[in-house]
C-alpha positions in Angstrom: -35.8 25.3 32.5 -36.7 23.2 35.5 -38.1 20.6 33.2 -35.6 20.7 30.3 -32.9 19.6 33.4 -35.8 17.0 34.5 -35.5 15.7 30.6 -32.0 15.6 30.5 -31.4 13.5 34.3 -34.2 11.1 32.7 -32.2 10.2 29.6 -29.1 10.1 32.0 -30.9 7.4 33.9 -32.0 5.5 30.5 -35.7 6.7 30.5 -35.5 8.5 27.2 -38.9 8.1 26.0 -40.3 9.8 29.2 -37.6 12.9 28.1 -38.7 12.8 25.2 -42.5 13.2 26.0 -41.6 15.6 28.9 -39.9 17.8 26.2 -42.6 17.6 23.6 -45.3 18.7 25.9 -43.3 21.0 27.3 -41.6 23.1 23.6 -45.3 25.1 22.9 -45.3 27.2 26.1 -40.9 27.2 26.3 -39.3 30.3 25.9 -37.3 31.0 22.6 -34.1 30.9 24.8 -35.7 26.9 25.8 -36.6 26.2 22.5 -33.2 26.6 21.4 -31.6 24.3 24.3 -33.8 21.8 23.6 -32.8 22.0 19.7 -29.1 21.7 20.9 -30.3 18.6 22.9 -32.4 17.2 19.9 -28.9 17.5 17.8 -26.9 15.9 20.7 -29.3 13.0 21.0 -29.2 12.2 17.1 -32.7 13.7 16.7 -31.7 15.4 13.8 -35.8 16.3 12.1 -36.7 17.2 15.9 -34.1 20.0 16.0 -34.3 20.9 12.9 -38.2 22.2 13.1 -37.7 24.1 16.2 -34.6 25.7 14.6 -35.8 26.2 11.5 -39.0 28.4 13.4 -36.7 30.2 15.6 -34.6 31.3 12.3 -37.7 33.1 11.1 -38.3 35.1 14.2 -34.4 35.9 14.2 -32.8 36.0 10.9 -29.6 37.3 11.7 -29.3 35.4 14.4 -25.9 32.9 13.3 -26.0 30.7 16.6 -29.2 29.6 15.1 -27.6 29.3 11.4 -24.8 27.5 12.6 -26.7 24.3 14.8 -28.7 24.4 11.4 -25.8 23.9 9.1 -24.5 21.0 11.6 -27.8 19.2 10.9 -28.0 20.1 6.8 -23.8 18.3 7.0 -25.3 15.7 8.8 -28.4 14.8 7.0 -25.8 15.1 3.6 -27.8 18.2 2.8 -24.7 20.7 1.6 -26.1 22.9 -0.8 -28.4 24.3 2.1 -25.5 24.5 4.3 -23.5 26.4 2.3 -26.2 28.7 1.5 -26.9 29.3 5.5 -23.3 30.2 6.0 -23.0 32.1 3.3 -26.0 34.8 4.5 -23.9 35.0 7.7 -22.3 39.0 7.1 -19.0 39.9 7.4 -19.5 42.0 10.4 -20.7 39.0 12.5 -18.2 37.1 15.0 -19.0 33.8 13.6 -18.0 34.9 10.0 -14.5 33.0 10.6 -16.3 30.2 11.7 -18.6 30.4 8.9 -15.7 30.8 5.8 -13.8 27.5 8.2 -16.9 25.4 7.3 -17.8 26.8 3.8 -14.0 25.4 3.2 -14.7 22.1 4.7 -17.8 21.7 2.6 -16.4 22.8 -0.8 -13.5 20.0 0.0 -15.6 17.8 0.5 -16.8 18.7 -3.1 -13.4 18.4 -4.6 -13.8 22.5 -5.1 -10.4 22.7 -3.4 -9.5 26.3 -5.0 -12.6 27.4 -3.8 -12.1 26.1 -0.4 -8.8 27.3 -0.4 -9.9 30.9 -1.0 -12.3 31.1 1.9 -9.2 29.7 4.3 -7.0 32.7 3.1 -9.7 35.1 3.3 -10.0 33.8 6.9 -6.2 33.4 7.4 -6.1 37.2 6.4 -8.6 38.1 8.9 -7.1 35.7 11.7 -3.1 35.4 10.5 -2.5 34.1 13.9 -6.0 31.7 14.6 -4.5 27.8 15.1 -7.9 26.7 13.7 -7.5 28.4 10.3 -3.7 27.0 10.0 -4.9 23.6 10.6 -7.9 23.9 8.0 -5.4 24.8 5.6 -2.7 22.6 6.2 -5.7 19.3 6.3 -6.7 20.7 3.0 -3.1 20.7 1.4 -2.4 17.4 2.9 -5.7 16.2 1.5 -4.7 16.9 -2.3 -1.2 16.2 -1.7 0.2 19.4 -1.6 2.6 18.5 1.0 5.1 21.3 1.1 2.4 23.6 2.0 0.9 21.6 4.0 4.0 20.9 6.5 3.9 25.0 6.4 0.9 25.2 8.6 1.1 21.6 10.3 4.6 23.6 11.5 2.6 26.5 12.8 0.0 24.2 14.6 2.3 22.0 16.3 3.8 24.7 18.2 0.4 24.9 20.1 -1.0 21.3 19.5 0.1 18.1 19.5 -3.6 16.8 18.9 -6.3 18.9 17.1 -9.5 17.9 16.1 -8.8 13.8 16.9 -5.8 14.5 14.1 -2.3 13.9 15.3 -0.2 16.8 13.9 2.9 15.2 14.2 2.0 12.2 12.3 0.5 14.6 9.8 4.0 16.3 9.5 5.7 13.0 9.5 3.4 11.8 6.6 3.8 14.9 4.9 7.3 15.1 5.1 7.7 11.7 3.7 5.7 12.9 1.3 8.4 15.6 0.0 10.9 13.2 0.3 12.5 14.4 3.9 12.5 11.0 5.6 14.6 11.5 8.0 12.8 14.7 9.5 9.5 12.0 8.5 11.2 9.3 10.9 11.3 12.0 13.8 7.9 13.2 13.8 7.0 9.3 13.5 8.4 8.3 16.7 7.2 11.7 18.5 3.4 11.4 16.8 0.8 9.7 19.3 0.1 6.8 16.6 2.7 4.2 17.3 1.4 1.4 15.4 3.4 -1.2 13.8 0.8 -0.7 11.0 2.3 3.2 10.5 5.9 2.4 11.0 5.6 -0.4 8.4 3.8 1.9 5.6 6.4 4.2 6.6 9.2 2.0 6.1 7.9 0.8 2.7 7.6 4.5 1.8 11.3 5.1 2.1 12.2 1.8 0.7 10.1 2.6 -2.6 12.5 6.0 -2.6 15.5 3.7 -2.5 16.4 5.0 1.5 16.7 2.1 2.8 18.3 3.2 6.0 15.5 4.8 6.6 13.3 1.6 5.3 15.3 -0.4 8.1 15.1 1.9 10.7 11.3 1.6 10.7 10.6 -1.8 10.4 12.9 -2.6 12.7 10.7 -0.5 15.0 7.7 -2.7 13.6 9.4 -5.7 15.6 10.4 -3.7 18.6 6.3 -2.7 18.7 4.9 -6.4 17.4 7.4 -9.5 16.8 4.4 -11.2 15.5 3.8 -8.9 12.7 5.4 -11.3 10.2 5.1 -9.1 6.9 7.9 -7.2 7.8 10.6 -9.4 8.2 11.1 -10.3 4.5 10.9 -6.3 3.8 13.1 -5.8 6.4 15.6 -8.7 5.3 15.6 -7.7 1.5 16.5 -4.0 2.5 19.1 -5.5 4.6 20.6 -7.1 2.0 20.3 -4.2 -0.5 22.7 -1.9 2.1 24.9 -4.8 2.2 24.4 -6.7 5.2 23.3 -10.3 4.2 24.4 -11.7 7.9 21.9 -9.7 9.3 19.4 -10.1 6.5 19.9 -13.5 6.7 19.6 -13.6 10.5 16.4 -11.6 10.5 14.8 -13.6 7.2 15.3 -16.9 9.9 13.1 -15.4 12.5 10.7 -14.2 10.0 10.1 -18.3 8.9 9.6 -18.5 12.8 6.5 -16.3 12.0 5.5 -17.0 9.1 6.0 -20.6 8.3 4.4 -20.8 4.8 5.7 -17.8 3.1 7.7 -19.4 0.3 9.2 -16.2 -0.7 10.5 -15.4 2.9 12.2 -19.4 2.8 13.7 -18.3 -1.4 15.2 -15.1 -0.1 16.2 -17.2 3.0 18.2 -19.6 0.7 19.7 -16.7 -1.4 21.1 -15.3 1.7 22.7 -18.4 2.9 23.7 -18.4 -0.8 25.9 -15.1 -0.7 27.4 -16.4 3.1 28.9 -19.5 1.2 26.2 -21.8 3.0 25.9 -24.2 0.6 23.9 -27.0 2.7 21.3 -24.3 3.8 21.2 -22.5 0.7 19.5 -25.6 -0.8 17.5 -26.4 2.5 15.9 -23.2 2.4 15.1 -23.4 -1.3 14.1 -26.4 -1.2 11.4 -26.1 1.1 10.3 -23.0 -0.9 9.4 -25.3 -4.1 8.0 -27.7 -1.8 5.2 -25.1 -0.8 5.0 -24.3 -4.5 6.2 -26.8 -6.5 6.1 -24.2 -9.5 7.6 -21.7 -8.4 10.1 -21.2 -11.1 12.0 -17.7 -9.6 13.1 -21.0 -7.0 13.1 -23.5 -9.4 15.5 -21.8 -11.8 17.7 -21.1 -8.7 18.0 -24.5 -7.5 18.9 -25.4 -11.2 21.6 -23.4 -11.3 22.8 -24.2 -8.1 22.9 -27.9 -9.0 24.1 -27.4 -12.2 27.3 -25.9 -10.8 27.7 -28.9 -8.7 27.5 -31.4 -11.7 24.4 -32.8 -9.7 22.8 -34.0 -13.1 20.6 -37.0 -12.3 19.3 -34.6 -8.9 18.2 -32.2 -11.9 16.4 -34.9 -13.7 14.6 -36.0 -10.9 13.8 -32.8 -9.9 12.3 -32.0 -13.1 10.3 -35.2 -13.5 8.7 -34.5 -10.2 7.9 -31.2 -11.0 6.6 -32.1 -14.2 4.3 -34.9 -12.9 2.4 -32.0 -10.6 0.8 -31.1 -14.4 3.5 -28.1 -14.7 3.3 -27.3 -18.6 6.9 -24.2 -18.4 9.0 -25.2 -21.4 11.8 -23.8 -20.0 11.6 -27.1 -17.9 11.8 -29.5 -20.5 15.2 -27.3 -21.7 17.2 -27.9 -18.6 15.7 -31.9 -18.7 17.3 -32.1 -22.0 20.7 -30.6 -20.8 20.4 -33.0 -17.9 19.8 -36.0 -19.7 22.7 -35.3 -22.3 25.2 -34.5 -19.9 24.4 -37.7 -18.0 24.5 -39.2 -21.8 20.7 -40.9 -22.1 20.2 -38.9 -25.6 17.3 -40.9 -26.1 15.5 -39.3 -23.2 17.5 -35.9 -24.3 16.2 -36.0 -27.8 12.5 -36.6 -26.5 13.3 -33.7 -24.1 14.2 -31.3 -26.4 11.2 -32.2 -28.9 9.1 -31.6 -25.7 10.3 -27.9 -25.5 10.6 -27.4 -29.3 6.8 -27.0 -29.2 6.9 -24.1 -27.3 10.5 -22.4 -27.5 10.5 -22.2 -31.5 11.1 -18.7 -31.3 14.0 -18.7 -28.7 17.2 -18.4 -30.7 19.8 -19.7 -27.8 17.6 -22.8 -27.9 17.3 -23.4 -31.4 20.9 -23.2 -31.6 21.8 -26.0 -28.9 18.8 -27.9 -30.5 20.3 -27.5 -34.0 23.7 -28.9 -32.9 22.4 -31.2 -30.5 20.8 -33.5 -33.7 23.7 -32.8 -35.5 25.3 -34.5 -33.1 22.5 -37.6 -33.0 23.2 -37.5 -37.0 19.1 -36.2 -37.4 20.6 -33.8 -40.1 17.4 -32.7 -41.7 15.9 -31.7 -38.9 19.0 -30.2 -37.7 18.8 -28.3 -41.2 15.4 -27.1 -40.4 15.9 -26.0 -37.0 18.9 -23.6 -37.8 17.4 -21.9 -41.0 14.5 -20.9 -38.1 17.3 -19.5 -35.6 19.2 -17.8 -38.5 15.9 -16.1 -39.5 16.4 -14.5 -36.0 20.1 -14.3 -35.9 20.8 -13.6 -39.3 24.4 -12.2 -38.8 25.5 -15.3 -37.1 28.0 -16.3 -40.0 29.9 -19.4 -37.7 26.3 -20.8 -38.0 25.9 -19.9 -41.4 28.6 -21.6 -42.5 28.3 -24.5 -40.4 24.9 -24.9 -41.7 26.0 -24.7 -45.3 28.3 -27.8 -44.7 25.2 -29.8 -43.0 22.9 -28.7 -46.3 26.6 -30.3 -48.5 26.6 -33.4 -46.5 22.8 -33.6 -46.6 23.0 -33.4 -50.1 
C-alpha cells in the first residue's frame, strides 16, 4: 500500500508517468485488495483499458463480488459499451446490497435507450423495495421529466426537494419550476424559478416566453422583467416584454420599455415598428412616424411598416409624401404589387391620372386575381373613358364576384355605350 500512496503523491505533484510506472511494476506481486485500489485509481485518472484488465481478472477469482461488477459497469457506460453493462448488473442477485443500486443504473441505461417502460419498471421495483430512498424518487421524477410526463414528475421532484435542494448537479427546484410550467401551473412555476439556484436571465426569459405562448402574460411580464433586473443588456427581451405589455393593456409602459429596448438594440427594426405603434395608440402622432420611419429605413421593404405608414399618411391626406415614398421604395428594386396599388391611389387623388393609369397597369400584372382591385381598376378607366378595357377588367372581377349585381348592371350599360 506504501507504494500505491507513493503513486498517488507523484501524480499530485504532476509526475504521472513515474506513477504510472511505479504502479505497473508494482500490480503482479499487489494484493487482490491493491489490485482493486489501483483499478479505482486507473478509472479516476481516465485510464479506462488499464482498469478494466485488472477488474476484469479480479471478477473471475470473485464472481459474486458486485463492488467489482459495479466499477466495471462505470467503465462499459463510459467506453459506450451498454449491452455489457446491463448484462453485469443484471447478474447482480436480489439478495445483494447493491441490487438497488444496480436496478437505479439498469434504469438509467434503458433511458438512455429510449426503453422508458422498461426503465420505469426497474425504478418501481426499486421504489417498492426503498419507498422512502431520495435516490430512487429522483430517478423517477428525471425520467418523467425526461419524456415529458410532468405531472408525475413534479410527484417525486416534490418528495426530493424536501431533502435536497441540489442532487446529482440537478437543481430540483428548477426541475419543479420547469415542470410545473410544463402542466400549465405558472404561477407555482414562477416560485420555484426565483427559489432554484439557476438565476439566469437566459431561464427567466425561456420561462417568460413559456407563459406568454399560454396566453399568461402576467406571468410572461413578471419574468422578463426579472430578465432586466438580472441583465439590462440582454436586449431580446425588451420587445417581448413590450408586446406582452401591450396585450394586458398597458401601452405607456410598453411604450416606455420598447424606448429602452432601441437603447439596446439599435438595429432591431421590429423593436423601432412596435415602437411607433405604441406611440400610435398614445395619440403621438409625430413619434408614431419617427419610429416607423426609421424602421423602413433599416429595411426599406419591410411592408408590415410600410403598409402602416401608408395608412397613417393616408388619413392625413399626405398624398404626394405617399408618392415619394413609394418611388423611393420602388427604386431599391422592390417588385410588391401592392405598392404600385397605393401609387395609383396616390397619384389619382393628387389628380396626375396619367401617372395613375401607368400605376395601376403596373399592378394589373400581378393583382389580376384580386377582386377589390379589379373593381377600382374597372371604374378607374371608366372614368379615363378606356371603356373596353374597363369592359374587360370587370367581366374578370365578376367571374369572382358573381353576385355583385350594382356591377353587373353597371357593366351592362358600359357594354350599351360600348356598343
Amino acid at each position: 500500500m506504501d507504494t500505491i500512496l507513493q503513486a498517488i503523491e507523484l501524480v499530485e505533484q504532476n509526475d504521472i508517468n513515474q506513477a504510472l510506472n511505479l504502479l505497473e511494476e508494482y500490480i503482479p506481486q499487489a494484493n487482490d485488495d491493491e489490485k482493486f485500489t489501483i483499478a479505482e485509481l486507473y478509472l479516476k485518472w481516465g485510464l479506462l483499458n488499464e482498469a478494466e484488465i485488472i477488474l476484469t481478472d479480479l471478477l473471475q477469482k470473485y464472481p459474486d463480488e458486485s463492488d467489482v461488477k459495479l466499477l466495471l459497469v462505470d467503465i462499459y457506460i463510459e467506453k459506450e459499451q451498454d449491452e455489457l453493462a446491463i448484462s453485469l448488473l443484471d447478474d447482480i442477485s436480489e439478495e445483494d446490497p447493491a441490487y438497488i443500486q444496480a436496478l437505479v443504473q439498469l434504469a438509467d441505461l434503458y433511458q438512455a435507450q429510449g426503453l422508458f417502460e422498461v426503465a420505469e419498471q426497474k425504478l418501481l421495483e426499486a421504489k417498492q423495495k426503498l419507498p422512502n430512498e431520495v435516490i430512487i424518487d429522483f430517478a423517477l421524477g428525471e425520467l418523467f421529466f425526461s419524456i415529458g410526463e410532468y405531472i408525475k414528475a413534479v410527484t417525486y421532484f416534490e418528495k426530493v426537494v424536501k431533502e435536497h435542494d441540489l442532487l446529482a448537479d440537478v437543481s430540483i427546484k428548477d426541475r419543479l419550476a420547469e415542470s410545473y410550467a410544463g402542466v400549465g401551473e405558472y404561477e407555482k412555476a414562477l416560485e420555484f424559478f426565483e427559489a432554484g439556484s439557476d438565476k439566469s436571465p437566459d431561464k427567466f426569459f425561456k420561462f417568460g416566453v413559456t407563459a406568454n405562448q399560454a396566453e399568461r402574460y402576467d406571468i410572461a411580464i413578471t419574468a422578463w422583467k426579472r430578465v432586466i433586473e438580472i441583465d439590462p443588456y440582454y436586449h431580446t427581451v425588451y420587445e417581448n416584454l413590450a408586446e406582452a405589455l401591450n396585450k394586458e393593456g398597458m401601452p405607456a409602459e410598453a411604450f416606455e420599455i420598447a424606448k429602452k429596448g432601441l437603447q439596446h438594440d439599435s438595429f432591431n427594426k421590429h423593436l423601432y415598428f412596435l415602437t411607433g405603434n405604441l406611440a400610435h395608440q398614445l395619440n403621438d402622432d409625430r413619434l408614431s412616424e419617427e419610429y416607423v420611419r426609421e424602421a423602413i429605413a433599416l429595411d426599406p421593404d419591410y411592408l408590415e411598416a410600410i403598409l402602416f405608414l401608408l395608412e397613417f399618411l393616408k388619413e392625413r391626406n399626405r398624398h404626394s409624401e405617399i408618392i415619394e415614398l413609394i418611388t423611393s421604395i420602388k427604386s431599391t428594386g422592390s417588385l410588391e404589387s401592392l405598392y404600385d396599388w397605393e401609387l395609383a391611389k396616390a397619384y389619382t387623388e393628387e389628380e396626375k391620372y396619367k401617372e395613375a393609369l401607368s400605376s395601376y397597369r403596373e399592378a394589373y400584372q400581378n393583382l389580376s386575381d384580386d377582386p377589390d382591385f379589379l373593381k377600382e381598376y374597372g371604374y378607374f378607366l371608366t372614368e379615363e373613358g378606356l371603356i373596353s378595357e374597363a369592359i374587360d377588367v370587370l367581366n374578370k372581377y365578376l367571374n369572382f364576384v358573381p353576385d355583385d349585381y350594382i356591377v353587373e348592371e353597371y357593366l351592362s350599360r358600359l357594354q350599351a355605350q360600348d356598343d
